[in-house]
N, C-alpha and C positions, 0 to 999 in steps of 0.2 A: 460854596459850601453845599455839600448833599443833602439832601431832608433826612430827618430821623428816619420816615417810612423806609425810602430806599436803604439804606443801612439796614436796615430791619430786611427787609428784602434781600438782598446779599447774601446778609449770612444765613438765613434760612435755605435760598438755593446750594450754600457751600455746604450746611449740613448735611442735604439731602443728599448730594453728589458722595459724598462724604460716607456718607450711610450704605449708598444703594455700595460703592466701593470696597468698603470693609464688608459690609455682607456677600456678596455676590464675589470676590475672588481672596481677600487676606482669609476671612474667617473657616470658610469650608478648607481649608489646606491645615491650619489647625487644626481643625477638629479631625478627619480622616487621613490627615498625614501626607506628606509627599507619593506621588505613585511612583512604583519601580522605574530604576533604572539601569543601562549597561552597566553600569559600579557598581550596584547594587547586588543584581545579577552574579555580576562575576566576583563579587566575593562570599556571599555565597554557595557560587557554583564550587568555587577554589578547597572551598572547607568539607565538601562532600565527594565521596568516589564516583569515578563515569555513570552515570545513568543509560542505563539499559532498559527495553520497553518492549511489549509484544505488539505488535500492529495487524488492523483489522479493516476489511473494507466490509459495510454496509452489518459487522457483525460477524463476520467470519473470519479467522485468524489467517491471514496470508503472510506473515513475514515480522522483521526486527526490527531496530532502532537500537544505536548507540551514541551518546553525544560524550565528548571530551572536549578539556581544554590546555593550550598549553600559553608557556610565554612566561615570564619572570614576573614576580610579584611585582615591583614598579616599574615595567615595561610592559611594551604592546601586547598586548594577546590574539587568539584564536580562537574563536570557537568553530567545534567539528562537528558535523554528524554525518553519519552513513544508515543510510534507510534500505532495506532490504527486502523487495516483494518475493515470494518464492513463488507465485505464481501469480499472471493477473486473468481473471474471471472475466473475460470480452462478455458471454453471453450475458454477465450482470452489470455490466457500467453502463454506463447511460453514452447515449452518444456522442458526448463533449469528450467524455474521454478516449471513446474510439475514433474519434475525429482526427484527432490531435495524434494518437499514435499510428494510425494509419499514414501520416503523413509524414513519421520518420522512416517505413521502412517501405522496401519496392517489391519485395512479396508476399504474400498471406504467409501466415503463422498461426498456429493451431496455438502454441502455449506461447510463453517467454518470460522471463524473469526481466527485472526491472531495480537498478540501484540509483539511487541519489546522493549526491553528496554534496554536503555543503559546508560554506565557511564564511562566518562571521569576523573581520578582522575591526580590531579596536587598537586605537591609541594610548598612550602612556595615562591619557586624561580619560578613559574611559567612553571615547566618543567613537563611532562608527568613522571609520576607513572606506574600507571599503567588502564586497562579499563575491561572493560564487558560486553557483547551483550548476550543477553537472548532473544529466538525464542518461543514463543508459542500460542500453535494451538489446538481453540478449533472445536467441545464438546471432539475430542481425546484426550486433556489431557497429548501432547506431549511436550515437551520442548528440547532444542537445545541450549548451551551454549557455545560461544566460549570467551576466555578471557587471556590477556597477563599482564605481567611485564615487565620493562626496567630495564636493569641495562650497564649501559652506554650507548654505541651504539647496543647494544643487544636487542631484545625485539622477551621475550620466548612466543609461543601464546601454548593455547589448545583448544580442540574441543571436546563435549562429547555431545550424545545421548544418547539413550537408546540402542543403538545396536553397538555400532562403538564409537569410541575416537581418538584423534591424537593428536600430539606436534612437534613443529619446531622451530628454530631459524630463524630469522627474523633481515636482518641486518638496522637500520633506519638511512637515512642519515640527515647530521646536519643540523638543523631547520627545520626539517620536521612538517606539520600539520599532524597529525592522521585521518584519516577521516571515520565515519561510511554510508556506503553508505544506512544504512535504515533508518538514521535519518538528521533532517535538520540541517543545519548551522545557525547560528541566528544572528554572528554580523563577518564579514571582515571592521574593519577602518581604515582611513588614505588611502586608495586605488590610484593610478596611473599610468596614463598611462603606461606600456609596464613593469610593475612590475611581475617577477616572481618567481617562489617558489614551494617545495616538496612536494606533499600528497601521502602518503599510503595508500590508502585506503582499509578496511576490510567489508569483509559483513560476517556472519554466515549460508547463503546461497548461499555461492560461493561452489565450487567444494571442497573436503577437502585438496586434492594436492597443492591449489594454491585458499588460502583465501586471498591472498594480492594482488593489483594491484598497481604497480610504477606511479601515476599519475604527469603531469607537469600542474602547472596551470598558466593563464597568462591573467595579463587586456588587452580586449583589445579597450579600447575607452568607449566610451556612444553612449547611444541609447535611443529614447523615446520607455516609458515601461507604459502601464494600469495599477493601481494599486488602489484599495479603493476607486475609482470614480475619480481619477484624472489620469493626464499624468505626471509620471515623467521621469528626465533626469538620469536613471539610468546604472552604469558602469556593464559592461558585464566579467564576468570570464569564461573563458573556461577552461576547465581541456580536459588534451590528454592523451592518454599512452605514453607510453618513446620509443621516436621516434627509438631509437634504437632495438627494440623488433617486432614495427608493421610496414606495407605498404600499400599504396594501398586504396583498399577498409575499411583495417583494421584503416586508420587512422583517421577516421571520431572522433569527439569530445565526450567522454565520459561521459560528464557532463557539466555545463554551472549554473552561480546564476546571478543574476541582483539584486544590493547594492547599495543603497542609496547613498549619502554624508557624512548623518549620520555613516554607516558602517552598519546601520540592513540592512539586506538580505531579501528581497521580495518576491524571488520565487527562485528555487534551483531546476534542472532539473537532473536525472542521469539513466544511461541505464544501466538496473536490466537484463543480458540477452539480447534478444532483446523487450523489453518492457522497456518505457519511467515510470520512478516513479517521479512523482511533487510534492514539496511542497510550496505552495500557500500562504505568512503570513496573518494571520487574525486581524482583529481592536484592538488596547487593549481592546477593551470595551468586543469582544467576546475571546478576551482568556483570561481576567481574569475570566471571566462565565464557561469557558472549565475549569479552574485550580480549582476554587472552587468543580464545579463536581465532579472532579476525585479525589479529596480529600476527600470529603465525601463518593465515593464509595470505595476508599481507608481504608477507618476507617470502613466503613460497614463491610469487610472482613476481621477485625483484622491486616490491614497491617500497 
């Protein structure tokens, strides 16, 4: 038989266990609610028309952004976007970015335009497939392809140029958002306070060694935000790296979006390097004018 005391002892350890458990992981998910997800996302992407956006490096308007999505309401989907620099500023980026494209092309170039496109593919279940970021750079005529598949918690990426390729394993933790940092975000719903949650973020102008960045993102509060001639009360996301990794000076915020009520994303901030890449949402009225466009020049070139 056990002593009274041990007994006593027991269940005070199972309370405690008990306690720090229900505090520390059931209770905060009540209280601020599940954080976004693909589902989530794509059904409210589903209920809104293409988001259209102006794009900015360091503060100056250089180019667009259009995001779409297709695929049948209980089947796979797509998500698109096509990012569109009209021109890139060498004498102002910094030189991560001149590194990187100096390394797609074989001669000096005074100007050159630059499109990205990417695609987000999901499952019938709303779970990430697979994706692909396409770099290209003209009048060079370069392209830069980087592109992965999941297969559980797996997600194999590869990387090809014309001069150079690579492949890795990539381990994704569970419910992560995928994130392309050359393309905008278009809808976080259901958003609250002190909600947080995983992005990995990939660019195809990261370094080849380390195309992924462990991002943590976290609401935090509202704030009045200019937006389309008015003031709204818009909530604030900051994205960090993983605290465990940076210090310091290194830990300044990554990125940052400012999200309606509704859950569309207004403006979407992220540090490309040390340059600031914005994108800005545009009126329906001027993206569905953008989406019309680019479909037409879309068919002009047989695409």
């Amino acid at each position: 038989m056990y002593s009274h005391f041990f007994n006593v002892t027991v269940c005070l350890l199972w309370l405690s266990t008990m306690t720090w458990l229900v505090t520390q992981k059931v209770l905060p998910s009540l209280w601020v609610g599940e954080p976004p997800s693909y589902q989530t996302i794509l059904e409210a992407q589903q209920r809104e028309p293409p988001g259209g956006w102006n794009l900015f490096i360091n503060d100056k308007r250089l180019g667009w952004a259009i995001s779409t999505i297709e695929g049948q309401e209980q089947g796979p989907k797509e998500i698109h976007s096509h990012v569109h620099f009209d021109e890139l500023p060498l004498a102002e980026m910094t030189r991560g970015w001149v590194r990187v494209l100096i390394r797609m092309i074989e001669q000096p170039v005074d100007n050159f335009q630059m499109d990205v496109y990417s695609t987000l593919s999901l499952d019938s279940l709303g779970k990430l497939s697979r994706f692909d970021s396409r770099v290209q750079l003209e009048p060079v005529n370069k392209i830069l392809r980087m592109f992965g598949s999941v297969d559980g918690s797996q997600l194999h990426v590869e990387i090809h140029s014309s001069d150079f390729s690579y492949s890795s394993e990539v381990m994704l933790p569970q419910h992560a958002l995928l994130s392309d940092a050359l393309s905008p975000q278009t809808q976080l719903p259901n958003l609250r306070m002190g909600q947080t949650w995983t992005v990995p973020a990939f660019s195809p102008l990261c370094p080849t060694n380390s195309p992924f960045e462990l991002l943590h993102a976290t609401v935090r509060g509202k704030e009045p935000f200019f937006w389309n001639g008015e003031i709204h009360d818009a909530w604030l996301v900051v994205y960090q790296s993983d605290p465990g990794l940076v210090f310091g000076a290194n830990s300044r915020p990554r990125g940052s979006l400012w999200v309606l009520d509704d859950g569309r994303v207004i403006k979407q901030q992220a540090m490309i390097f040390d340059s600031t890449l914005s994108f800005v949402r545009m009126s329906e009225e001027d993206a569905a004018e953008l989406v019309i466009k680019c479909q037409e020049e879309a068919s002009n070139i047989g695409f």
